[in-house]
C-alpha positions in Angstrom: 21.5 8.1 -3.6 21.1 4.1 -3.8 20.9 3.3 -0.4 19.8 -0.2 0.8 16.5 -0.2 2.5 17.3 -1.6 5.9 13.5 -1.2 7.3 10.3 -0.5 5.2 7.9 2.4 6.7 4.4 0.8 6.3 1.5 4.0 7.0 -1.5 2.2 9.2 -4.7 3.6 7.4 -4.6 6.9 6.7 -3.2 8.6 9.7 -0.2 9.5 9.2 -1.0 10.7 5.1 -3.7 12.7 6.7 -1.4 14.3 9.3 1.2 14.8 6.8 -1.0 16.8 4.0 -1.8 19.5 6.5 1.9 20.3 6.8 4.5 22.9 5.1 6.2 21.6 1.8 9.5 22.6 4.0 8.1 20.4 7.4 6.8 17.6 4.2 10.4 17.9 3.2 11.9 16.8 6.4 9.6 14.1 7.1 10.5 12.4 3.9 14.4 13.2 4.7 14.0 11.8 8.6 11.6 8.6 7.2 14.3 7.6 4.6 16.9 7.7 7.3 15.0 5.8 9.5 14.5 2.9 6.5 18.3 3.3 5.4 20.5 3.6 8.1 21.3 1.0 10.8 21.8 3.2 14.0 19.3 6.1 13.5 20.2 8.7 15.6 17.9 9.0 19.1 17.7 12.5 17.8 15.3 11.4 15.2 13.9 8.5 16.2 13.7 6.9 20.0 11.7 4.8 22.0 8.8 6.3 24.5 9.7 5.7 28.0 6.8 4.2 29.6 5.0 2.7 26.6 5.2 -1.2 25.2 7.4 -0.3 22.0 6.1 3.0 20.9 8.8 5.2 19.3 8.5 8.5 18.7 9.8 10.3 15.2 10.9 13.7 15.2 11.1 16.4 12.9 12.1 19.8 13.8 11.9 23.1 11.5 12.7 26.4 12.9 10.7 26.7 15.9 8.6 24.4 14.5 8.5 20.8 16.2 6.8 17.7 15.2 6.1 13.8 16.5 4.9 11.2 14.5 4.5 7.9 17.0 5.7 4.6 14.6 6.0 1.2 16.1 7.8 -2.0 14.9 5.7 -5.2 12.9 8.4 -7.9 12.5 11.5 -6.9 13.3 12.4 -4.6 10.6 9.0 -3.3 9.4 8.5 0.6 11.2 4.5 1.4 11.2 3.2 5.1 11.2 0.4 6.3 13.3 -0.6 9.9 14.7 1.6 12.7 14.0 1.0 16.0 15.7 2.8 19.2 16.4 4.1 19.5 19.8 3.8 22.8 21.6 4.8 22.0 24.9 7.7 20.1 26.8 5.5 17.2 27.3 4.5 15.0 24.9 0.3 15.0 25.3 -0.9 11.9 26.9 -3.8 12.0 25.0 -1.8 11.0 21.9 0.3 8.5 23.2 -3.0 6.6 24.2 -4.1 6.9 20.9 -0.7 5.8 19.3 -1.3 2.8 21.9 -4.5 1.8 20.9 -3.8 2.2 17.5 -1.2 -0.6 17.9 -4.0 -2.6 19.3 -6.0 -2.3 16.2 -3.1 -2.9 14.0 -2.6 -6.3 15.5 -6.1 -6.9 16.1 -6.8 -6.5 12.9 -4.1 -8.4 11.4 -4.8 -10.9 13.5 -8.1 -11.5 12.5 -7.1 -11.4 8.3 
């Protein structure tokens, strides 16, 4: 598998690594199968990766195992470079509002920060 790298995934501090070491090796597995589509593959599937309505360019990633499903909220740093946030596992139909806000003011800090290097 030599597949171009189309965008690079970028994790913002440590909350995505700290989201992801509290998972299953299987759920670990599928992250790490659903991240490298995102990088290598032009038209990733909305299945896997989509845009939240209602936000300024949050996109959700999804993973699902069994019964089992999982968000990790990403947004895009020039053009092609995908930055991880929050990850959670979802347990209801709605996506909590409480973790969008914090995926949006994450994005804040991101460029507040960077802005400020």
């Amino acid at each position: 598998m030599n597949e171009k790298i189309i965008r690079n995934i970028f994790y913002f501090k440590n909350y995505y690594l700290d989201f992801f070491e509290q998972l299953k090796p299987e759920v670990k597995r599928k992250f790490n199968w659903t991240l490298q589509l995102i990088a290598t593959i032009d038209r990733v599937p909305s299945k896997f990766f989509s845009h939240m309505e209602g936000t300024e360019g949050i996109y959700e990633i999804r993973v699902e195992v069994g019964s089992d499903i999982y968000r990790v909220f990403s947004f895009f740093d020039k053009g092609q470079l995908v930055i991880l946030v929050n990850g959670f596992q979802k347990k209801s139909q709605k996506t909590p509002k409480r973790e969008i806000e914090l995926a949006e003011k994450l994005k804040k800090q991101y460029f507040d920060e960077k802005e400020s290097d």
